[in-house]
Each structure stands twice: as C-alpha cells, then as structure tokens.
N, C-alpha and C positions, 0 to 999 in steps of 0.2 A: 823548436816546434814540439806541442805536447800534444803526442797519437793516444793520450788516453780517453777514452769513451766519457763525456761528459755527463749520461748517466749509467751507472755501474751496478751491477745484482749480479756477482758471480756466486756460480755453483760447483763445488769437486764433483767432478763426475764420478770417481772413486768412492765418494761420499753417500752417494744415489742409492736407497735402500732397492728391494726386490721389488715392491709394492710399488704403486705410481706415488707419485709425490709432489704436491699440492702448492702452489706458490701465488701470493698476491704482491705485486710491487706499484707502485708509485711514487711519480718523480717530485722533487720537494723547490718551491721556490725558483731556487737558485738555479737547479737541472732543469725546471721548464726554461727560465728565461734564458740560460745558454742554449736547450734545443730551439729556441723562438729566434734566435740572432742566427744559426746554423741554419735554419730552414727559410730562412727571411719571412719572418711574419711578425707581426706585432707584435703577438702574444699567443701563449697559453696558458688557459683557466688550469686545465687536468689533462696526469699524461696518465695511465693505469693501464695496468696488465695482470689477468689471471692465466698461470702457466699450470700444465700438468706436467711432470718429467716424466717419463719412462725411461728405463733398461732397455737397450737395444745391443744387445750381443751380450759378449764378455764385455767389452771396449767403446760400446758406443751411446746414445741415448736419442731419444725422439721426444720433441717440444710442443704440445699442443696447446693451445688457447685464443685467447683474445685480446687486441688493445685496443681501449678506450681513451677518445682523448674530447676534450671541449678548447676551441682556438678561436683565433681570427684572422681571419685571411684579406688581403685586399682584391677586391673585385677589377678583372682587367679591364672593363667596358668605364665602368664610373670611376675608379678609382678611392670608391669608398670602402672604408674597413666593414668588414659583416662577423657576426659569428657562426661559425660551422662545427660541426660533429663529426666522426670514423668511431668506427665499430669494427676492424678489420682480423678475422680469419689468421688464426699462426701454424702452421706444421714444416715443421722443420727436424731433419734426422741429422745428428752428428756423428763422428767417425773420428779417430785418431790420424794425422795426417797421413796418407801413403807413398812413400818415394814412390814408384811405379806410378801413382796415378797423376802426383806432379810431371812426373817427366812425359807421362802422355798425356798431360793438357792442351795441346797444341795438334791432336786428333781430332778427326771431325766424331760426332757425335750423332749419333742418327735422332728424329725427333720422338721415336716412339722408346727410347730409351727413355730412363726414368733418370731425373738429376740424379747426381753424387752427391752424397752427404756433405754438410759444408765439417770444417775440421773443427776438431777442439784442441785447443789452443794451451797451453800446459797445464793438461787435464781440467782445465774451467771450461763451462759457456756460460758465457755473460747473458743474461734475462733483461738486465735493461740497454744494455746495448742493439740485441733483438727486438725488444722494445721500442728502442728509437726507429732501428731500421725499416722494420712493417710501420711505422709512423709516418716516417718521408717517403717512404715508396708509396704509401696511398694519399699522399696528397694532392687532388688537383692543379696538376701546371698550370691553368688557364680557369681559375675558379670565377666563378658570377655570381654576385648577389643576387639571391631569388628577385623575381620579377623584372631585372634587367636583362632587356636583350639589345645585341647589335644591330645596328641600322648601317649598314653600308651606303656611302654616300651616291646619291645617283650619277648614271653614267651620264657624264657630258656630250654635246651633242658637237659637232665640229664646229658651231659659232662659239660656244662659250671655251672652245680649247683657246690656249693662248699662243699657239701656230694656226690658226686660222685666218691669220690675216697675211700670212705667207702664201697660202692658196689664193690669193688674190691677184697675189704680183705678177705681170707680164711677164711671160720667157724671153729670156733672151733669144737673140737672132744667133744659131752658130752659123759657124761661119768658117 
C-alpha cells in the first residue's frame, strides 16, 4: 500500500525565509483524477491553492490561504451529477513533533483551549497534501443539486399498511 499524498507541494521548513512567503499550487490532471476516485466524485475541473507561510518560532510555521476547487458531485435526491464550487479558509500552525505532547494525547482537552499545532513531518509540510485535506473536509456529505428538494413519501394511513388486514382478524377464544 502507497501512504504517499497523491497530490504533493512540500516545503523545508528550514528553508522558510523571515519574511512571509508566497505559494500558488495546482493540482495537474492526473492529481485531480486520483483526488476524484479518493473522494468518490466524478470529477474535478480545478484543484488550487494560494498559501502564505510564515515563521512561527525558531521551529515552527503557520499556513494561511485559500483552496479553490471546480467539481462535480452527484446529487443524493436525483442522483444526477451537477457542478459545484469551495472557496475554503486555510490556517493552520505547525510545530516539530513533541514526545511530551504525544504521550499526553490521550488527556482530555478543555474546549476553550486552542488546538495543538499539527507536526511537521521531517522538517516538510506538504501544501498540497493541506490542500487535499481542506478539500474533502469541506465537501458536502449529502450534496443536492440546486432546485432539488426531498419529498418524503406520505405517511400511510392503517388501510393502506400491509398488516391491516390483520386488524381485522377475529381473536381467538383463550382458553
């Protein structure tokens, strides 16, 4: 089995100048139609991503941008293919990974805490692999083609059940 990210834009973290630093990626052909079979959809037109990096510590950095994608999804109601859009928000802060904070993973977490940085991974982070990820995370589970809606089918009334004609039948005598 191959864990590599089927689409890939890594960065040296080490590499990361002072100043923020500027990144446009997009995925080619081949990386949409394998994110398309990964995410079960048709298709995707365009996957794009503009990232900012910053410096965040000595050791760490923070990710801000945007991913833009053009798809197609199939609609749960009709089961017709449509095309849909995301526009989806990136920030994301990494960190070198921390034994101490691995071994207290399994702490609870209060909600007014702020996430843990996710780690960076032999001083990379991957941009389109990020990129994937805020891709499927904002895709609707349960997408509809504009103008369809569900019709739940009416509730049956006890003649049209098909135990209603057991309501009918005589009791037995006990005995």
């Amino acid at each position: 089995m191959n864990d590599a990210p089927v689409f890939s834009r890594p960065v040296r973290v080490d590499a990361l100048p002072s100043e923020p630093l500027a990144r446009a990626i997009e995925a080619d052909a081949e990386e949409r139609a394998a994110l398309a079979k990964l995410n079960r959809l048709p298709a995707i037109a365009k996957l794009a991503a503009t990232f900012t990096l910053r410096r965040l510590g000595r050791d760490g950095a923070r990710v801000t941008g945007v991913v833009r994608a053009e798809f197609t999804q199939i609609c749960v109601v009709s089961i017709e293919p449509f095309p849909a859009t995301l526009d989806e928000e990136v920030d994301v802060r990494f960190a070198p990974p921390d034994e101490k904070r691995e071994e207290r993973r399994g702490e609870f977490i209060a909600f007014d805490e702020e996430d843990p940085p996710d780690p960076i991974v032999d001083g990379v982070i991957d941009l389109g692999a990020l990129a994937a990820e805020f891709f499927a995370l904002a895709l609707d589970p349960y997408p509809r083609k504009p103008g369809v809606s569900f019709t739940p089918p009416a509730e049956q009334d006890e003649t049209g059940s098909p135990f209603a004609a057991l309501s009918r039948w005589p009791e037995k005598p006990r005995g």
